[in-house]
N, C-alpha and C positions, 0 to 999 in steps of 0.2 A: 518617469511617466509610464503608466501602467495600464493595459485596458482588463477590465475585472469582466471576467469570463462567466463563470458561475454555471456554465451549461456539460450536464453530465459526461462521462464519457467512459468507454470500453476501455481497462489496462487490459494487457498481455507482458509480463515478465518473465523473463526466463535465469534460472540461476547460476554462478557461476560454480562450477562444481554439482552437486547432487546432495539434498538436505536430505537429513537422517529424523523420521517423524515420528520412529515406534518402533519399539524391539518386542519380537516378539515371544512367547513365555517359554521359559524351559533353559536348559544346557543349551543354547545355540552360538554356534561361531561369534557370533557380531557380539555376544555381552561375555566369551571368551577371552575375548583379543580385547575389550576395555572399551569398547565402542561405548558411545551412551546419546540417546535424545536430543536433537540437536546440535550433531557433529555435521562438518560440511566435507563430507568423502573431495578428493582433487584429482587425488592419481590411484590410481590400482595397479599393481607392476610394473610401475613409471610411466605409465600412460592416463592422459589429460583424461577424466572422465567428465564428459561434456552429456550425457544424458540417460534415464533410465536402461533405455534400453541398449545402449552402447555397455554401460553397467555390465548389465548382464552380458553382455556376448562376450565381456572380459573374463568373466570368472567361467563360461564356459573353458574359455579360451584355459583358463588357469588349470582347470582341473580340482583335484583336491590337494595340490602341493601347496604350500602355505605361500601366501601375498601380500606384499607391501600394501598397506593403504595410507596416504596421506592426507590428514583430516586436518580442517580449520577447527577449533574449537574455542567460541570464543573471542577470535583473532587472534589465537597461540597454534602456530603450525607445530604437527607430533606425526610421529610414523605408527601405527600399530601394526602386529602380523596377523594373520587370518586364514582360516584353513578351516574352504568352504566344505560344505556335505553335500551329500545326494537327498533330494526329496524323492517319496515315492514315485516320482514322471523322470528322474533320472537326471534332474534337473541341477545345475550345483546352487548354492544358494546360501546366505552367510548368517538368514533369519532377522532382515532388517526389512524395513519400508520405509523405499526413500521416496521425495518428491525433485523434480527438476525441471516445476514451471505454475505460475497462478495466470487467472483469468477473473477479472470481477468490473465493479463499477465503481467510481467515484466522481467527485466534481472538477474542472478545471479551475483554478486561484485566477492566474492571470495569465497575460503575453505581453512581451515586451518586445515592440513595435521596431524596436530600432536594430534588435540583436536578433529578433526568432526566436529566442526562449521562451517556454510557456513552465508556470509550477503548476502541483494538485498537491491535493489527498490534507498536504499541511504536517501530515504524518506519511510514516516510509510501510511499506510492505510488509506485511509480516507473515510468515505460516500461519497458520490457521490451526495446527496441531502444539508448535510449540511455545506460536509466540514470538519468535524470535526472528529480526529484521532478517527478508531473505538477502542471501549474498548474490549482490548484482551483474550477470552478465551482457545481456539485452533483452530490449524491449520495446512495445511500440505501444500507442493508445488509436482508442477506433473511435470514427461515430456511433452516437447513443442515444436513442428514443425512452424517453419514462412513460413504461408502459400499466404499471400498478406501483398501490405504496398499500405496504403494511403498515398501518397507525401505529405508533410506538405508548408501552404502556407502561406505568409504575414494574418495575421487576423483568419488564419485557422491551428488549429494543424492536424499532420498527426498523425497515429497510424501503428502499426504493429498489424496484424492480422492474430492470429494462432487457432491450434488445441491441447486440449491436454483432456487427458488420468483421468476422474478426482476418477476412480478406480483404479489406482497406483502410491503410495505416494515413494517421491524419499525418503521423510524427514520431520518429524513434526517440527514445527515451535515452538519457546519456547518465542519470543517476536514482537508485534509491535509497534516500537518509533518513534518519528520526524528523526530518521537519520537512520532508515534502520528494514525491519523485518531479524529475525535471528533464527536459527534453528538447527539442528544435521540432517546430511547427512547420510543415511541407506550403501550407498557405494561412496567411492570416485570416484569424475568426472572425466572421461576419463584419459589423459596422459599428460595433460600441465604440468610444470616444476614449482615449489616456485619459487616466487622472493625474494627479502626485500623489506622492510617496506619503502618510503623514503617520502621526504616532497617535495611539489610542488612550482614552479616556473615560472613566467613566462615564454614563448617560446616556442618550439615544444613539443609536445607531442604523443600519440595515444591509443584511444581507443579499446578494443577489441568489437565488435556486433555481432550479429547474425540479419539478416535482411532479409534474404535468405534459408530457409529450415531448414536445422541444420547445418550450413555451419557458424563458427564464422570467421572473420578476422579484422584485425588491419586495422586502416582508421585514418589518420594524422589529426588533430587536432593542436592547438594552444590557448595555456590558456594565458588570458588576462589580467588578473586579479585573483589576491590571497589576501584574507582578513579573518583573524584569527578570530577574533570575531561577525561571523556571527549565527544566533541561527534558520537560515531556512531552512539549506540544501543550502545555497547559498554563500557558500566560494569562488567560482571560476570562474570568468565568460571563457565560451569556445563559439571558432571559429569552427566550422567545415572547413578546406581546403580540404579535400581529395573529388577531384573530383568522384569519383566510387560511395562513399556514397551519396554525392549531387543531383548524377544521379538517384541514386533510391530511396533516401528518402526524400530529400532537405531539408535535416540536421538533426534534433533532432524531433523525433517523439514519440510517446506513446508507450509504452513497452521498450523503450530503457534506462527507469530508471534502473539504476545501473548498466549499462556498466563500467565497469574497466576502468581507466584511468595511462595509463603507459606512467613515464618521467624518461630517462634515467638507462631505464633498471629495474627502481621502480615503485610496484604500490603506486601512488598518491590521489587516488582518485577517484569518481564515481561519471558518471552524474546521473541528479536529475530533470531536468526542462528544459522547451523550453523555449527563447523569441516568446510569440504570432504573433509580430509583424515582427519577424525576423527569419526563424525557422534553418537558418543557424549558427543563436549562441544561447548557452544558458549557463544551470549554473551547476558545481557538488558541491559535499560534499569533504570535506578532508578525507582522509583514514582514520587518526586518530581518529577523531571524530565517524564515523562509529564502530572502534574497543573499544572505549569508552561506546557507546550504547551500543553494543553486550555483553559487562560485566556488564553493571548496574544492 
């Protein structure tokens, strides 16, 4: 039993290690030493590198003697050597740009009334440069207001565009996977009611959103498509028919990851993704799948 959420919310992630987003051009230390796009730096001189700017005060620290770095790649741990230079401010610096933390929006899936666990998104984290799921260290989610929606168009995604609070945590997050980040709720959401658990189907359906303030409602839908052995978050392909949602968002837009998806009084599933070319259909996750992740 399940209560389907559906009302936006503020993540904050923070990575574990420091992602590698862009090298930049010329003979520089970082494409020297074999670094490349998408490596997750760990340690620098055997020290845990826990965030940009700690980063740097290591290689300060280093000078221009050459440094162990130990990089995920992948999930294959490797060492590279590195021997940073001076920029013109005298600066040392190894010619990379890394990130080591996201902030955005998305939807709550569910809470589970009996544990504190809540999922989202349906889908995990990803950089925004490479792509590629960030490596999870912590995190929390905030209160969220939908304050504007960009209509989504043939070639064009829309987004929903809110406000949140990123100085109080509803709930720290304890994972993010390919099928949903998940976390412990500090208090239970509002007053919706548990469902059960049920499996999807072809035919009508409805999602619950929030597109509008803090205002969630149900908007009819139609799943097209159900395919069990998908490994992207794309179990499902969905219709949007509910004209009210068409009117304001024309169809599946950004932040709407992890809307609840309820068929026959079950929740079934969460969407996950727009068609670019179509933004009145797209695709979700299966419920099960989602509560799978959330135990691994």
């Amino acid at each position: 039993m399940l209560v389907p959420v559906g009302h936006t919310v503020g993540i904050k992630l923070f990575s574990r290690g420091i992602v590698v987003v862009k090298l930049t051009d010329g003979g520089t230390p970082a494409r020297e030493c074999g670094l490349r796009t998408g490596d997750v730096i760990v340690k620098c001189g055997g020290s845990a590198v826990t965030s940009t700017e700690q980063f740097q005060t290591l290689l300060q620290k280093n000078g221009s003697e050459a440094a162990d770095l130990q990089i995920s790649r992948r999930g294959n741990s490797m060492t590279l050597s590195v021997e940073p230079s001076q920029n013109d401010q005298g600066v040392y610096c190894i010619g990379a740009w890394v990130r080591d933390s996201m902030a955005g929006i998305g939807t709550m899936t569910y809470y589970d009334p009996s544990t504190g666990v809540f999922g989202a998104l349906g889908h995990g984290v990803t950089d925004t440069d490479t792509a590629l799921l960030m490596p999870f260290s912590n995190g929390s989610i905030l209160p969220s207001t939908v304050k504007a929606v960009k209509k989504g168009e043939a070639g064009s995604a829309g987004e929903l565009r809110g406000d949140f609070d990123l100085t109080n945590d509803l709930g720290p997050l304890y994972a993010n996977t390919g099928s949903g980040i998940f976390g412990k709720l500090n208090t239970a959401p509002g007053t919706e009611a548990a469902v059960p658990v049920g499996t999807a189907l072809p035919g009508p359906a409805v999602i619950r959103a929030n597109v509008q303030g803090d205002d969630v409602r149900e908007y009819c839908i139609e799943i097209l498509k159900v395919s069990s052995n998908s490994t992207d978050g794309r179990d499902l392909v969905l219709s949007v028919t509910d004209p009210a949602l068409l009117e304001t968002t024309g169809g599946i837009v950004q932040g709407m990851s992890g809307s609840p998806i309820l068929q026959n009084g079950k929740i079934v599933g969460a969407v996950t993704h727009v068609l670019l070319n179509d933004p009145t259909k797209g695709y979700g996750i299966l419920i099960e799948n989602m509560l799978d992740a959330a135990e691994s």
